[in-house]
C-alpha positions as CSV (number, residue, x, y, z in Angstrom):
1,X,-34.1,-163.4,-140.5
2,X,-36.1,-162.0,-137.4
3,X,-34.4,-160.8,-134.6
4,X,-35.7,-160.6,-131.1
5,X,-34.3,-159.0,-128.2
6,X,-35.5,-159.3,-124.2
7,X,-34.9,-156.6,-121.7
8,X,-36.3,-155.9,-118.2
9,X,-39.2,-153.5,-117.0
10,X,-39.9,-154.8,-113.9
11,X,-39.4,-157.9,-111.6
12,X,-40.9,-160.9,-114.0
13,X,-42.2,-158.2,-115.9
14,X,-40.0,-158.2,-119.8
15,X,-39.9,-156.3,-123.0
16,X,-39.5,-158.5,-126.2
17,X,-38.5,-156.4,-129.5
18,X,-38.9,-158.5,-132.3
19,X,-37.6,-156.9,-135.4
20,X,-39.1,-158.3,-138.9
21,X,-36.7,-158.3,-142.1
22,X,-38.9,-157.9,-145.0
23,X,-37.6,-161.5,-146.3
24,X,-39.4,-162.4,-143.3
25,X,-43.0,-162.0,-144.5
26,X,-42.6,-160.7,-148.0
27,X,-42.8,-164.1,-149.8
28,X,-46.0,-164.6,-148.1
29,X,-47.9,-161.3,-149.2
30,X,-47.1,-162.3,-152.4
31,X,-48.6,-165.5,-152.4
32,X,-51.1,-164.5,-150.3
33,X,-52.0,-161.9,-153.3
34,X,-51.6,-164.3,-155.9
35,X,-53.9,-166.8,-154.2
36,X,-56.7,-163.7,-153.8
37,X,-55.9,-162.7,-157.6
38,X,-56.9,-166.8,-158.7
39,X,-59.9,-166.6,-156.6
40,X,-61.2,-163.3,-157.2
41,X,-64.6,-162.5,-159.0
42,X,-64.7,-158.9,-160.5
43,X,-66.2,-157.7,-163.4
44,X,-64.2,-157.2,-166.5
45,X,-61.9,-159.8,-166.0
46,X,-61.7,-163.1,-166.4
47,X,-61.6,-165.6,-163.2
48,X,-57.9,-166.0,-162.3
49,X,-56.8,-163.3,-165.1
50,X,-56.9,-160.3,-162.3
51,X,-53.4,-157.9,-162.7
52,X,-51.8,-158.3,-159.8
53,X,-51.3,-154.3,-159.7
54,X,-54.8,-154.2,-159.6
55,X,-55.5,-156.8,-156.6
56,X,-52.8,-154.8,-154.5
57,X,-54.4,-151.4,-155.1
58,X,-57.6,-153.3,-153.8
59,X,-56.7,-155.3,-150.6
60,X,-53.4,-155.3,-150.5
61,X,-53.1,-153.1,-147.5
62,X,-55.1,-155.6,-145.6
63,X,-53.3,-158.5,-147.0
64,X,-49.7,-156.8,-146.0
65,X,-50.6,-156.0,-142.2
66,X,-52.4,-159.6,-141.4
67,X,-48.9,-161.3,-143.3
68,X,-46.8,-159.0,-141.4
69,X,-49.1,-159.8,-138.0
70,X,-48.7,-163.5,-138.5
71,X,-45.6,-163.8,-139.2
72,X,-44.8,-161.7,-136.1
73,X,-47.2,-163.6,-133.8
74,X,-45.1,-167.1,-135.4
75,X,-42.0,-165.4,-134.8
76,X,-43.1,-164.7,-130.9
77,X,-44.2,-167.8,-130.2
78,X,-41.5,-170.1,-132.0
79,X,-39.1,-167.5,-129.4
80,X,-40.9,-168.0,-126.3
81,X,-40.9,-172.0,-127.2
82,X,-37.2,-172.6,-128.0
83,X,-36.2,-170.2,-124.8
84,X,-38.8,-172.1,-122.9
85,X,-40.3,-169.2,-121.0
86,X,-43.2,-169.5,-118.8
87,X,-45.6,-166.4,-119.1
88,X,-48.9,-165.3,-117.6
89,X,-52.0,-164.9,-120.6
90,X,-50.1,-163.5,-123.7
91,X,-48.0,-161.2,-124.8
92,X,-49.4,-157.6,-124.7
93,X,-48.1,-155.0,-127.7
94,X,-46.0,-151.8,-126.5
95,X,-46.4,-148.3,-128.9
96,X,-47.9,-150.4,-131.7
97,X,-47.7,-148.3,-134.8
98,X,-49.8,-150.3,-137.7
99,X,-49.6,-147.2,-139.6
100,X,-46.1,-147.8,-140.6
101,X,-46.9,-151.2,-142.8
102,X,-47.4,-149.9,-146.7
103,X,-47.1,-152.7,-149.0
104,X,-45.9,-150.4,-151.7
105,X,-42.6,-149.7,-149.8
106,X,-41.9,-152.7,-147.7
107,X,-39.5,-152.3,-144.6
108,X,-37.8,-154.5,-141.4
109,X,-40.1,-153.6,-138.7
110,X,-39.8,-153.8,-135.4
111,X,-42.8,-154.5,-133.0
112,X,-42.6,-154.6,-129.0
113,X,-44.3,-156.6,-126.5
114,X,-44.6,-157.1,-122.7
115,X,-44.6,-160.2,-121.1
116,X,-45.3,-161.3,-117.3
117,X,-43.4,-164.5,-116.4
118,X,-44.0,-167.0,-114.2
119,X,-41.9,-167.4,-111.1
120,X,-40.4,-170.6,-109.8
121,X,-42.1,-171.7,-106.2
122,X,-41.0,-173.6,-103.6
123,X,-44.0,-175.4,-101.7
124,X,-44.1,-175.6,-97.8
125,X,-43.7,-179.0,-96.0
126,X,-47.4,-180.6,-95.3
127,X,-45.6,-183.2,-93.6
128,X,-45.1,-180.6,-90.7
129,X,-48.4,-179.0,-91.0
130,X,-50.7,-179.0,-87.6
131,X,-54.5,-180.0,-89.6
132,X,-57.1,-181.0,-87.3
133,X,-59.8,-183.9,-88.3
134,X,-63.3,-182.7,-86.5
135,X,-65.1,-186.1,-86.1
136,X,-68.8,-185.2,-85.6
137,X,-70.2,-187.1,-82.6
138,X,-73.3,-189.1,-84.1
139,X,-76.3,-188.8,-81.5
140,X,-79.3,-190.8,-80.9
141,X,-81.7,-187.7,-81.5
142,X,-79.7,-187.6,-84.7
143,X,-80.8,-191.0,-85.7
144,X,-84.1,-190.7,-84.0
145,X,-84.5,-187.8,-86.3
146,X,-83.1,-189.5,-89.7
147,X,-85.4,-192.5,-89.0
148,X,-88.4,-190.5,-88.8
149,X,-87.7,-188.6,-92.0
150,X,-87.1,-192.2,-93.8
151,X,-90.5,-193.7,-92.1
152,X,-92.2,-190.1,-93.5
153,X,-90.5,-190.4,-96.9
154,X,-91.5,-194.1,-97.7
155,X,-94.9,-193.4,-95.9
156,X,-98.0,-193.1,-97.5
157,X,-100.8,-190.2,-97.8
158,X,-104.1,-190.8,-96.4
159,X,-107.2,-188.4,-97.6
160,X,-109.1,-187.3,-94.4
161,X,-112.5,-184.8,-94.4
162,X,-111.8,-182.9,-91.1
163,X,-108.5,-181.6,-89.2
164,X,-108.3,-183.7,-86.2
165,X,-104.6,-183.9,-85.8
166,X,-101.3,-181.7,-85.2
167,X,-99.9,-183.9,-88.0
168,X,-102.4,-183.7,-90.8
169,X,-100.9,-182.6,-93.6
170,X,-102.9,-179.1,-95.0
171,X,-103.2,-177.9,-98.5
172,X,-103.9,-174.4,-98.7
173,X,-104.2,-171.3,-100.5
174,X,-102.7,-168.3,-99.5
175,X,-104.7,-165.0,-100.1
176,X,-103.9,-161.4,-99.6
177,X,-106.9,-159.9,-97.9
178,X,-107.4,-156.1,-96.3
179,X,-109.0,-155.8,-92.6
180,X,-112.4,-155.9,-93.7
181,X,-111.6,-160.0,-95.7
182,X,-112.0,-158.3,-99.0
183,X,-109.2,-159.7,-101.8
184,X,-106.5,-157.1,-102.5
185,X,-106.4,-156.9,-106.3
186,X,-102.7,-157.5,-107.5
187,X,-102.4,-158.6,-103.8
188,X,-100.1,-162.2,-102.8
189,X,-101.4,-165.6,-103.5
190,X,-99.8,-169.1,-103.7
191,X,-101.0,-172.6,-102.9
192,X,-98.9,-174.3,-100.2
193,X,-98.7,-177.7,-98.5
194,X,-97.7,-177.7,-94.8
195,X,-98.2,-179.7,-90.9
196,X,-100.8,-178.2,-89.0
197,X,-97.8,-178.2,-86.5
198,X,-95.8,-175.3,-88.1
199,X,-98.5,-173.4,-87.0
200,X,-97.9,-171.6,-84.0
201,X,-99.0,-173.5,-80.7
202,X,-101.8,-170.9,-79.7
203,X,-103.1,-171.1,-83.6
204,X,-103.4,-174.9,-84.2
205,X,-106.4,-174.9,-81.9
206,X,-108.5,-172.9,-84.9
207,X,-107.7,-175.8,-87.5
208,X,-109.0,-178.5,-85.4
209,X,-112.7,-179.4,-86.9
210,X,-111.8,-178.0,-90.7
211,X,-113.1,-178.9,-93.1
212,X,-112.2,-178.7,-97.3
213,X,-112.7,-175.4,-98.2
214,X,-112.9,-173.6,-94.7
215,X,-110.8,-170.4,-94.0
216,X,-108.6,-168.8,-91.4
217,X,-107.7,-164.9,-91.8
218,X,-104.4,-164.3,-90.1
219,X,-101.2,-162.0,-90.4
220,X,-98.2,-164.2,-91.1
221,X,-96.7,-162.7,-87.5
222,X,-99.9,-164.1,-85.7
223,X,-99.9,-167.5,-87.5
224,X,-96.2,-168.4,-87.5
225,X,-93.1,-168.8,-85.4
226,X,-89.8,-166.6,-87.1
227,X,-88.5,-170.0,-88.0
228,X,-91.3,-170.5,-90.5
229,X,-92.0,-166.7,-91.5
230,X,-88.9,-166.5,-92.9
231,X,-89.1,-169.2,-95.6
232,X,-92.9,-168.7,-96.2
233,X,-92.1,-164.5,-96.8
234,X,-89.9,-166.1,-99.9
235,X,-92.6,-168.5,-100.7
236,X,-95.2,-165.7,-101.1
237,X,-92.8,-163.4,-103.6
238,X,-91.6,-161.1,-100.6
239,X,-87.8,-160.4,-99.4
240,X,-87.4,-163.0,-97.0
241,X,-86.0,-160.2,-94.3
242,X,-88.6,-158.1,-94.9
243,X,-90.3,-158.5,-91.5
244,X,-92.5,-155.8,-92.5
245,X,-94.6,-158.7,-94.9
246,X,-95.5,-160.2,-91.3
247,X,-98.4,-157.5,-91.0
248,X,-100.4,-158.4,-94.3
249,X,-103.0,-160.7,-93.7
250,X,-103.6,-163.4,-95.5
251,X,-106.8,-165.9,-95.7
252,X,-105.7,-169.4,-95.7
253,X,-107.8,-171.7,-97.0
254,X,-107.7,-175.7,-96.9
255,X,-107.9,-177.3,-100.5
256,X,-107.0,-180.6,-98.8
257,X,-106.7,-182.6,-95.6
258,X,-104.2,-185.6,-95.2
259,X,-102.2,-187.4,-93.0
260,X,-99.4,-189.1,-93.6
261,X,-99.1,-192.5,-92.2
262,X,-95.8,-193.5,-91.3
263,X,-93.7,-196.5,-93.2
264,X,-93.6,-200.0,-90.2
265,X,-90.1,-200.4,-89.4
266,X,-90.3,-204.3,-90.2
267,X,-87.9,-206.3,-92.2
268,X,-89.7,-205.7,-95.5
269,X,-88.6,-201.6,-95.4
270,X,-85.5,-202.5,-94.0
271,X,-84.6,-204.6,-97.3
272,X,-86.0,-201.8,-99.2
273,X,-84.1,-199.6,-97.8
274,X,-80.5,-201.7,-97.9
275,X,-81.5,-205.0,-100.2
276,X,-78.9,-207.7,-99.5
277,X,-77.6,-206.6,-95.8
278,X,-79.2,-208.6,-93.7
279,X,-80.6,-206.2,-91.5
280,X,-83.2,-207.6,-89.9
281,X,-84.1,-205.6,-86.7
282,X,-84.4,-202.4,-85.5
283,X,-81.2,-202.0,-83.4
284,X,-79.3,-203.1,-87.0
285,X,-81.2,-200.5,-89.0
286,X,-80.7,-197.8,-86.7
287,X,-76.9,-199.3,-86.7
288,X,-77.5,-199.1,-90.6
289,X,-78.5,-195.3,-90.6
290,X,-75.8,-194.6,-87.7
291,X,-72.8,-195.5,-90.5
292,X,-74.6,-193.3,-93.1
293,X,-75.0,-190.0,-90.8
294,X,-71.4,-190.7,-89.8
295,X,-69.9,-191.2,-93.4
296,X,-71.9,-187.9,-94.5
297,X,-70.3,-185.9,-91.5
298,X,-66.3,-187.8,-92.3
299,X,-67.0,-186.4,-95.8
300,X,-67.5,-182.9,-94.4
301,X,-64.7,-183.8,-91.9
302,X,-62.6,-184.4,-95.1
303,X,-63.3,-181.2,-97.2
304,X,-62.8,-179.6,-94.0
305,X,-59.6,-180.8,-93.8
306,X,-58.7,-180.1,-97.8
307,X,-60.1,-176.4,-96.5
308,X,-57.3,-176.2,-94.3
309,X,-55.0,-177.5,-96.8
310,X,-55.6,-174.9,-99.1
311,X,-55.1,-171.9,-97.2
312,X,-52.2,-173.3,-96.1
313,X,-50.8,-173.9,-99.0
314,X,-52.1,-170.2,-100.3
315,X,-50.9,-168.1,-97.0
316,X,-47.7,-170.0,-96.8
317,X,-46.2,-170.7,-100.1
318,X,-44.2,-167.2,-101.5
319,X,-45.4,-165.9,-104.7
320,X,-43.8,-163.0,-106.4
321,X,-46.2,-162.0,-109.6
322,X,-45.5,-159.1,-112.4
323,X,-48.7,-156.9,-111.0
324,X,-48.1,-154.4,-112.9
325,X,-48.2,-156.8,-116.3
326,X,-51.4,-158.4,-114.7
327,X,-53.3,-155.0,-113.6
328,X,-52.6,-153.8,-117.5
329,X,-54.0,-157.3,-118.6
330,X,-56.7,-157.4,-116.5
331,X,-57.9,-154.1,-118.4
332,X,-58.3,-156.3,-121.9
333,X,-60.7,-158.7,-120.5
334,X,-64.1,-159.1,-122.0
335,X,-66.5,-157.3,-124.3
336,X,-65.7,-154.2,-122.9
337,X,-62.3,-153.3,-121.5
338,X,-62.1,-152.2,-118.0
339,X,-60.4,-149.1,-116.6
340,X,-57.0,-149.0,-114.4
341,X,-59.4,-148.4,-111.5
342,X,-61.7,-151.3,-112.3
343,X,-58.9,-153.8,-112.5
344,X,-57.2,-152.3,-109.2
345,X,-60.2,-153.3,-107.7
346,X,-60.5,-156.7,-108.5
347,X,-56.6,-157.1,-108.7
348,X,-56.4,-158.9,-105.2
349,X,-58.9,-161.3,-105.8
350,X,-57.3,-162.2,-109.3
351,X,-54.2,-162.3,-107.5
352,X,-55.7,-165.0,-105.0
353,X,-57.0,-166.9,-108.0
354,X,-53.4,-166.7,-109.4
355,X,-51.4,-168.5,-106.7
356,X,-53.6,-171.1,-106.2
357,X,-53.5,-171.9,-110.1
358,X,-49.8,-171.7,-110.1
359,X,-49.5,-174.2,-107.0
360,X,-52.0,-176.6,-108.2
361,X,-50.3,-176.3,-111.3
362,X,-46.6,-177.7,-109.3
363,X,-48.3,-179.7,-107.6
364,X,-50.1,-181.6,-110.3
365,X,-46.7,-181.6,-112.5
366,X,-44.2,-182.5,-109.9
367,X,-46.4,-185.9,-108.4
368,X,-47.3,-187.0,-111.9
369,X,-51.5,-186.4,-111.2
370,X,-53.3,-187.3,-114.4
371,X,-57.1,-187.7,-114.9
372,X,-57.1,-190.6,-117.6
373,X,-60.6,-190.9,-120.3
374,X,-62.1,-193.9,-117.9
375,X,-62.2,-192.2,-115.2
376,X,-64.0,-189.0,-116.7
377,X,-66.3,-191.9,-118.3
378,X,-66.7,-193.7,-114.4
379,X,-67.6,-190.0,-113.1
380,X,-70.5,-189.0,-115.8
381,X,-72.4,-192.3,-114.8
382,X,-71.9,-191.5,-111.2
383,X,-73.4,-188.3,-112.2
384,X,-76.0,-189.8,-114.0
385,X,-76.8,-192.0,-110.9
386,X,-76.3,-189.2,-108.4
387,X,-79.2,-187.3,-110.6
388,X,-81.6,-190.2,-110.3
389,X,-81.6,-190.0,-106.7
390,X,-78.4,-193.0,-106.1
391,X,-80.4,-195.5,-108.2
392,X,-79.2,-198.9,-107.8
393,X,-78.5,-199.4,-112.2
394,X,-76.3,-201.6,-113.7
395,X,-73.6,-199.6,-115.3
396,X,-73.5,-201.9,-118.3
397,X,-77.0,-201.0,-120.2
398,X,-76.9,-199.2,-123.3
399,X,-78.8,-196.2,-122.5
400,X,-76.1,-195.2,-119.8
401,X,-73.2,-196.1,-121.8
402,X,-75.1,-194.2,-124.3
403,X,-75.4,-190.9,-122.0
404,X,-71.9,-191.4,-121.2
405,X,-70.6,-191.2,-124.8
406,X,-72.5,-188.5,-125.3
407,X,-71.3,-186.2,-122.1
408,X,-67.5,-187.4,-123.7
409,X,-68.3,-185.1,-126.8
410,X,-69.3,-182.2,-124.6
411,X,-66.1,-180.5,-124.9
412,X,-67.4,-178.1,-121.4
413,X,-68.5,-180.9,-119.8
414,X,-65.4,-182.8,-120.0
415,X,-63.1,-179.8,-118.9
416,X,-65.0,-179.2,-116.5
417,X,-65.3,-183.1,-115.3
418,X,-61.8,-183.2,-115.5
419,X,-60.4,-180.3,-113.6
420,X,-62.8,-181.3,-110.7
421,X,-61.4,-184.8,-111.0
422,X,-57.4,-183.4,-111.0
423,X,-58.5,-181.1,-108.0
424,X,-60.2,-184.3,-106.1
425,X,-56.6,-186.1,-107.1
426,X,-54.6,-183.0,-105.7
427,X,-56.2,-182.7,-102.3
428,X,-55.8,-186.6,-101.9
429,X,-52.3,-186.1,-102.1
430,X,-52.0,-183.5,-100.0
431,X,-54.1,-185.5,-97.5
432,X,-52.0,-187.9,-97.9
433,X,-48.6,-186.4,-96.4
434,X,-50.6,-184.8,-93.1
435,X,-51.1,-186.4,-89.6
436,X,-54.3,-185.1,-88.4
437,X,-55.1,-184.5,-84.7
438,X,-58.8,-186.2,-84.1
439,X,-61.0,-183.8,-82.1
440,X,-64.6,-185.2,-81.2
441,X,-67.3,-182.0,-81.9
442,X,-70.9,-181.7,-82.1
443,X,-72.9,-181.1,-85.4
444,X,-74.2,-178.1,-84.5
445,X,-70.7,-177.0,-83.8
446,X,-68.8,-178.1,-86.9
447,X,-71.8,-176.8,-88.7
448,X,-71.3,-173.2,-87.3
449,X,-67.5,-173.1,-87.5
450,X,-67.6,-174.0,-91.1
451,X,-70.6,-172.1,-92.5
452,X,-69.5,-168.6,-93.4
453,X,-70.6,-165.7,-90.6
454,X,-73.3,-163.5,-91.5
């Protein structure tokens, strides 16, 4: 009967000895050889009629080492399972020495192994945490803004012949040329749609009077402001630091003149826009886009707040791990293993990784959070309707239910559905045992303080 024996190397950090008697695994390389021998093909012999002699002296090597490796990888696990003990990845094999299996002259063996275990934790009080809920003052410029981008949206295109307007709408084609207007061969060029107003003041003058087909030859540093260079050096294939693409000239030429007219505020876009809310005037619709702007900047608020959870939970819960058992670990990962310096290097970020998994992990098993198969159904449609642009659908036609049983077979997709749901779940309940402190801040403020700094 196997034997197996646990003794310390480090802090969480064990050596398990399992020692093998050859009852163990010896019945099953004998059937194992038998089975081969009924199945075997080879010439000379009739199917199922192979000497059993002969079968060993073939593959019975192989045969002995993977019986002797599963029964010791059943053996290890059965252990860790009946002593109930909580280990990081699995076990990793000490002075492994296959050479000492021959299935001529079977032996008790004895195989080591390191494990790193998981320690117990001990969360910190929320309830005495100091969070802070930023609410995000909503402005009238900030409406002003939001109801000019709906009016644009829902607007419609009108063709025009000449460029009489900062607002006409310009489609052109960019064109690297040298000083003397020639095309530079292998040079830029991309088609483009933008206001005649992203232009800088000084340039929109020249457009005014265009017609289809008409050119301007400027550098991007003469033509635009830094605000629009930058995207536009993107646009055109360059690095969009490089400031350096600001000298190459370009010829810009219109392919097309529009202007977009603007969407009536009347009750008619207003019911478009929310159908069965009554809003029938302008002070309710800007009331209407007030609650909107607000509820996007309370669901920043929020994650904010889960963002102070988290690294308090992370910087203030103690978490002893076996590093040395992880760092050696670490160097097994992937196609190609790493080297003690490699995984030295990305130890601290592991480590990071780690403790959170371990708390959401108590967290999670101590409140009873589950994720149950109608709610991973409820969150592909939302999905599906969050993809199609928050199309009002009813959830009940076949198509959707269709999708949805489809996205349930996905075995990534539903992991990954699922651990975002248990995450949502786990930060809820951590919201739930704070008392935030409400502090009034601009957008342009929260904005900055969240957004990582260059």
């Amino acid at each position: 009967m196997a034997t197996v024996t646990r003794s310390s190397i480090g802090p969480l950090h064990d050596r398990l000895s399992i020692t093998l008697d050859k009852k163990d695994y010896l019945p099953s390389f004998e059937k194992s050889v038998k089975d081969y021998g009924r199945k075997a093909n080879i010439p000379g012999f009739r199917k199922g009629m192979v000497p059993t002699g002969l079968i060993k002296k073939m593959v019975g090597p192989s045969l002995f080492t993977d019986e002797v490796l599963k029964t010791i990888d059943r053996e290890l696990i059965g252990w860790l399972q009946q002593e109930k003990v909580e280990i990081f990845a699995q076990p990793l094999p000490l002075e492994a020495d296959f050479n000492q299996l021959d299935c001529n002259n079977p032996l008790d063996y004895t195989f080591h192994f390191e494990i790193g275990c998981k320690p117990a934790i001990a969360l910190p009080d929320l309830a005495k945490t100091a969070v802070t809920r930023y609410v995000v003052t909503v402005t009238d410029e900030m409406i002003d803004n939001e109801l000019t981008r709906l009016q644009n949206r829902y607007g419609n295109m009108k063709d025009q012949e000449v460029v009489d307007s900062e607002e006409n709408v310009l489609n052109v084609q960019f064109t690297e040329v040298n000083a003397s207007g020639d095309v530079i061969e292998g040079g830029a060029t991309k088609d483009n749609s933008l206001l005649v107003k992203y232009f800088k003041e000084g340039v929109r003058a020249n457009w005014m009077g265009k017609k289809t087909g008409e050119a301007i030859t400027l550098s991007l540093g003469e033509a635009f402001d830094e605000k629009e260079r930058e995207w536009l050096r993107g646009d055109l294939g360059f690095d969009k630091a490089d400031s350096q693409a600001d000298s190459k000239l370009f010829s810009i030429s219109i392919t097309k003149i529009g202007l977009l007219e603007k969407k009536e505020l009347n009750e008619e876009f207003f019911e478009q826009l929310y159908p069965g809310k009554e809003v029938k005037t302008v002070e309710q619709f800007r009331e209407k886009i007030k609650e909107e702007i607000q509820a996007h900047w309370n669901t920043q608020a929020t994650n904010q707040i889960h963002d102070q959870v988290y690294h308090q939970l992370i910087d203030h819960t103690p978490i002893t791990l076996p590093e040395p058992f992880l760092k050696k670990w670490l160097q097994t990962q992937g196609e190609n293993p790493k080297t003690a310096e490699q995984a030295e290097e990305e130890y601290p970020k592991f480590a990071n990784q780690l403790k959170w998994t371990l708390i959401s992990e108590k967290i999670v098993a101590d409140n009873g959070i589950q994720v149950d198969p109608q709610e991973l159904r409820q969150f592909a449609k939302q999905q599906l309707f969050s993809y199609m642009g928050g199309a009002s659908l009813s959830e009940e036609q076949p198509w959707i239910n269709d999708y949805v049983e489809r996205m349930m077979k996905d075995r990534k997709y539903v992991e990954d559905a699922f651990h975002r749901l248990q995450t949502q779940k786990l930060f809820e309940w951590a919201a739930s045992k704070l008392s935030p402190t409400d502090k009034a801040i601009t957008a342009e403020a929260f904005t900055s303080m969240v957004e990582p700094s260059a």
